[in-house]
N, C-alpha and C positions, 0 to 999 in steps of 0.2 A: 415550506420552510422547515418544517418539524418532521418531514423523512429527511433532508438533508441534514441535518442536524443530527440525525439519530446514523444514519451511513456513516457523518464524520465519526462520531462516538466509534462506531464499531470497530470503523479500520484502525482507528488510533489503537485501541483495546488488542486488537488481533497484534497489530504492531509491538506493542508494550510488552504483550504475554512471549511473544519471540525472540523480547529480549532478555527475560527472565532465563530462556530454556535454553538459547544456541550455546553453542558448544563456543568454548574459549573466553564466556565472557566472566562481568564477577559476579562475586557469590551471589547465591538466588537473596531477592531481597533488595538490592542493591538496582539504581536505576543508574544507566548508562548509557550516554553519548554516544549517535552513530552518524552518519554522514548522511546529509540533504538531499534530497530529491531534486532530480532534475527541472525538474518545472514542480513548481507551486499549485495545489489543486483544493478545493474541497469539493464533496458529493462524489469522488473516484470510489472504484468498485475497487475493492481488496481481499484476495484470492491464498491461500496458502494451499501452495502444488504438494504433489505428493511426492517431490524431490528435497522438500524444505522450506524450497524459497518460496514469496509472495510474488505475486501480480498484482500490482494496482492499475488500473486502466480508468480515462475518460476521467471526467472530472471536470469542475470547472474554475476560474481561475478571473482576476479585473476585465479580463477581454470577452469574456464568453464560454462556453462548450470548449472541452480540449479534446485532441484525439489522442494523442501522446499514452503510451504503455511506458512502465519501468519494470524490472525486476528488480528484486532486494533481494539477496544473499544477507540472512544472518550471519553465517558462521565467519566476513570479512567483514561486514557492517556497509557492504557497497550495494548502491543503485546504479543500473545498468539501463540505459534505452532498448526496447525491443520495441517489436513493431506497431503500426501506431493501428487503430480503430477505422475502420470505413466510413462511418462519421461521428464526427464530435460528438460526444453526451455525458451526460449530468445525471446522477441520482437512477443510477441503473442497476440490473440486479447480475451477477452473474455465478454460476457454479460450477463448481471442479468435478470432471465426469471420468470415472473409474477407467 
């Protein structure tokens, strides 16, 4: 329960700090409203590519393990579907490889 817990922390954190820095938004300092994620998770793995956006992936959710990916665009404040996981999972680790 206390890696899960600590994965939510993060991606929420990674999230937060993205909104601080995309472009268009308001002044640093200021916290701002962006649009929901497709499907509800916690314990999803959260990725900041080297184009901007994040990857969240997997996660879990009232029914179980999800397999479900989204992207987030900062710089519109939108979540997108992309494609989902080979199988469902919870509390995983993963990293952005140069």
């Amino acid at each position: 329960m206390t890696r899960k817990i600590h994965d939510s922390r993060l991606a929420l954190a990674l999230l937060a700090s993205l909104l601080f820095t995309a472009a268009g938004l308001q002044a640093q300092g200021k916290w701002t409203s962006t649009n929901s994620m497709n499907f509800a998770r916690s314990g999803q793995t959260a990725n900041l590519l080297l184009s901007g956006m994040v990857l969240v992936a997997g996660g879990e959710n009232a029914t179980g393990n999800v397999a479900q990916s989204e992207l987030y665009n900062p710089s519109t404040g939108a979540w997108a579907l992309t494609g989902n996981l080979n199988s469902a999972r919870a509390a995983a680790s993963a990293v952005v490889l140069p």
